[in-house]
Each structure stands twice: as C-alpha cells, then as structure tokens.
C-alpha positions as CSV (number, residue, x, y, z in Angstrom):
1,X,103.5,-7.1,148.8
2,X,101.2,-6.9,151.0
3,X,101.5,-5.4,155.4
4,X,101.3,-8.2,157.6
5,X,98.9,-7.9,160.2
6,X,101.8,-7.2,162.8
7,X,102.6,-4.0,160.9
8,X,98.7,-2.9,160.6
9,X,98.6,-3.5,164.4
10,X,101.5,-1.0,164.7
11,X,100.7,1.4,162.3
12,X,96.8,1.1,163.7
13,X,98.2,1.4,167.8
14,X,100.0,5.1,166.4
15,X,97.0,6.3,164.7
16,X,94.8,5.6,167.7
17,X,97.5,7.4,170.4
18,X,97.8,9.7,168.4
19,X,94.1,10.4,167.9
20,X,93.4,9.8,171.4
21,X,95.7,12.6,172.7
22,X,94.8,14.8,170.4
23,X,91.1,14.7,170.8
24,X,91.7,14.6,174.8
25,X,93.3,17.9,174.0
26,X,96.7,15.8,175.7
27,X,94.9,15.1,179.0
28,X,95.4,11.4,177.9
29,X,98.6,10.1,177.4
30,X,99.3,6.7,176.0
31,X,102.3,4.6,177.3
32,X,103.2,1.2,175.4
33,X,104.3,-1.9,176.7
34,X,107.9,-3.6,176.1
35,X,106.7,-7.3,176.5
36,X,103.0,-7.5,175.7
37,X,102.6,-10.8,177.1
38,X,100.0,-9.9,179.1
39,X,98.3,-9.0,176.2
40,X,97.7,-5.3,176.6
41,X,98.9,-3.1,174.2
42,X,98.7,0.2,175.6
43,X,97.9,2.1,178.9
44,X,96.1,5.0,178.8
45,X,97.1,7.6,181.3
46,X,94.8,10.4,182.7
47,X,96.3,13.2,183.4
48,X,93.4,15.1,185.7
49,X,92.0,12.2,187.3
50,X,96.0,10.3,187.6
51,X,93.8,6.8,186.4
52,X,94.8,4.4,184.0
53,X,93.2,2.0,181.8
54,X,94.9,-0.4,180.0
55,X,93.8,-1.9,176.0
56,X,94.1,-4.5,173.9
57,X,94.1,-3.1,170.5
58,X,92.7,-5.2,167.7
59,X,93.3,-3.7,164.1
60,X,91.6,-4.4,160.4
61,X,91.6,-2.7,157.3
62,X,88.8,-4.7,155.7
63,X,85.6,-5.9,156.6
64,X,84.5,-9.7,156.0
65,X,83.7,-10.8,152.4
66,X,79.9,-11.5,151.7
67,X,78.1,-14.4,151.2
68,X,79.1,-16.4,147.5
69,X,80.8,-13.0,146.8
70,X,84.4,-11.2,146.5
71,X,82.6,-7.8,147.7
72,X,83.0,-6.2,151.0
73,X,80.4,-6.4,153.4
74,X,79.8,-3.9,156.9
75,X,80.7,-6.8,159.3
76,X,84.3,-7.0,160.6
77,X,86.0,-10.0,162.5
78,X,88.5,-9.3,165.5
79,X,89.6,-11.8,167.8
80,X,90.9,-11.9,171.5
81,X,93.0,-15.1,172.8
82,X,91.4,-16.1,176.1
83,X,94.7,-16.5,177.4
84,X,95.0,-12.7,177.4
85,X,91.3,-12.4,178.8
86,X,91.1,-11.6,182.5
87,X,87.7,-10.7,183.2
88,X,88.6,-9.7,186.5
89,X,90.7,-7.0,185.7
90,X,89.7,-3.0,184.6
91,X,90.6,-3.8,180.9
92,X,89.0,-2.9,177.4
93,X,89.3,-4.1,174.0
94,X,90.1,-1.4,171.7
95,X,88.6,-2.5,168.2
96,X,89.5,-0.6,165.6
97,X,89.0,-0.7,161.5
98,X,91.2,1.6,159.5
99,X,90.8,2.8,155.8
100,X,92.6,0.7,154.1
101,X,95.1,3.1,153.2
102,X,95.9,2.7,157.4
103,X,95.5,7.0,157.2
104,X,92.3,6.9,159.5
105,X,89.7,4.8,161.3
106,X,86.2,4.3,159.9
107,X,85.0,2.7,163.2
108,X,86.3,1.9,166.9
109,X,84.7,-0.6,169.6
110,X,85.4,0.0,172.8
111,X,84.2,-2.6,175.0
112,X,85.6,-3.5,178.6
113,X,86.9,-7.6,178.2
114,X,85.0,-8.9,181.2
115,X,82.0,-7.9,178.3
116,X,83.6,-10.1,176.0
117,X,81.9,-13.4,177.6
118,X,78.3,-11.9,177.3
119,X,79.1,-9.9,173.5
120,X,81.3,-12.3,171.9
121,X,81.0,-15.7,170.4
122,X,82.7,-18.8,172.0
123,X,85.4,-20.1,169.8
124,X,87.7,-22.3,171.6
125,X,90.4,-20.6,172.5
126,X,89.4,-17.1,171.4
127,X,86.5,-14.8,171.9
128,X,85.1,-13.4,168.5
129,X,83.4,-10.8,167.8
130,X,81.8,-9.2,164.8
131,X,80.4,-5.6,164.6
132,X,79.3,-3.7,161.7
133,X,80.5,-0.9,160.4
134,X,77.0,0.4,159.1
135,X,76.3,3.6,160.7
136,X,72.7,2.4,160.9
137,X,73.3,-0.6,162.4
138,X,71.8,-2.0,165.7
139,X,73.7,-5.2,166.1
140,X,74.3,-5.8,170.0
141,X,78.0,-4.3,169.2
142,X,76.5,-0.5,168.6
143,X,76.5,0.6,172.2
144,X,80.5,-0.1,172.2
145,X,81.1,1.6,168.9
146,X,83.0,4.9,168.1
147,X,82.4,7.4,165.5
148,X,85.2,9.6,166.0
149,X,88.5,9.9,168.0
150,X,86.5,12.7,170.0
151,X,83.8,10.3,171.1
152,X,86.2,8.0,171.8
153,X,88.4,10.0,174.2
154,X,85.4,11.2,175.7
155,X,84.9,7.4,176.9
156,X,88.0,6.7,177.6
157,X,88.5,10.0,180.6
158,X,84.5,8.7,181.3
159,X,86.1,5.7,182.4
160,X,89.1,7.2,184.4
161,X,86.9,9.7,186.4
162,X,84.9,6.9,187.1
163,X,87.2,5.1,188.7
164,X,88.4,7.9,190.7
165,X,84.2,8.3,192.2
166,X,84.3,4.1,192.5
C-alpha cells in the first residue's frame, strides 16, 4: 500500500521545517496552520527581521513518466488551485520533490504566487507548473529552484529583510 498524497504532503511540510530551521541556524521558525483553507500551509517566521512569509507547499516523490515509456524523466508536475491564488498577497509556492523514500529533497522551487500567472500554464481552475529536476537545466523554472535547504533559507530571510527595507 502505497502514501496517499495527503501523507507525502505531511511528511514533505516536516522535512522542509525542519530543514529550513536548521539551515537558518533557528532564525526561521515555521508555524502551521489549523484550517488551511486559505491555502497556505506554513508561515515562516523571522526571527531578526520579526517578518513573515507565508507558503503553499506542494510535494512529489516522482517526476513525470516519459514519452511511450514507464521510465522516469527530470520534469515534475505540481499544481496550485486558483482559488487559493491571491496574487495580491506576499505569498510563495514552496515546490518541493523528495526522494522517494520521503528522507530528503532532491529539488525545491521557490517562486512568489503572483509569478505563477507569468511561469505557469493556464489550466482551468489550476496553475501548473513543470520544472526539471536536471541540474543542467535552463527551463524558465531554474531561477526559482533550490539545491539545498541552505540555499533555500538563505532566500527565504532574503525575502524577510526585504520586506523590512520595503
């Protein structure tokens, strides 16, 4: 039996915290929501700068198959309702593909949502998007994308102190 995606988005929002606060050497602390109606998963809280910035998380183990093939490709899909897309508000889309023993991430893409209209395809009710994983990629995702849980708590307090000079 297999996790259902509800449980990978659980186990996937605890490995990123986790990672996060760690790598921000605990200046970032991570605070969840109760009723994620809103469609924000977690707030990130700056502890030097007092900022937050609140994320939708979007978690995968696997990447999409390839053409007239069972194999794995680079590319992964991730999906945002619209109805939980307010471009008008200071809030990024964390996505994030895990190994697929859900023990670590191979890639994050951190992207603020009001960027999701101008990255993302159009599909009715959702935005899509599909990076790839490839290190040496250069799809129009690569600016967004994460190596490492450092690099990616490095943006994260980038965007908190620049809220505070803003």
């Amino acid at each position: 039996m297999s996790l259902s995606s509800t449980q990978v988005g659980v186990i996937g929002e605890n490995l990123l915290v986790n990672a996060v606060m760690k790598a921000s050497d605990e200046r970032i602390s991570p605070f969840t929501s109760i009723a994620d109606d809103d469609g924000l998963d977690v707030l990130f809280f700056d502890k030097e700068t007092g900022n937050s910035l609140a994320i939708q998380l979007k978690c995968r183990t696997v990447t999409t198959r390839k053409r007239s093939s069972d194999d794995r490709g680079n590319v992964t899909y991730f999906q945002v309702r619209k109805a939980a897309f307010n471009g008008a508000r200071r809030a990024y889309l964390l996505a994030a593909l895990f190994n697929t023993e859900l023990t670590e991430f191979v890639a994050t893409w951190f992207i603020r949502m009001e960027q999701l209209r101008h990255v993302g395809r159009d599909a009715s009710a959702k935005w899509v998007i599909q990076p790839s994983k490839a290190q040496a990629s250069a799809d129009r995702y690569t600016p967004y994308r994460c190596s490492t849980s450092l690099e990616l708590a490095q943006r994260i307090v980038e965007v908190c102190e620049a809220k505070t000079q803003s």
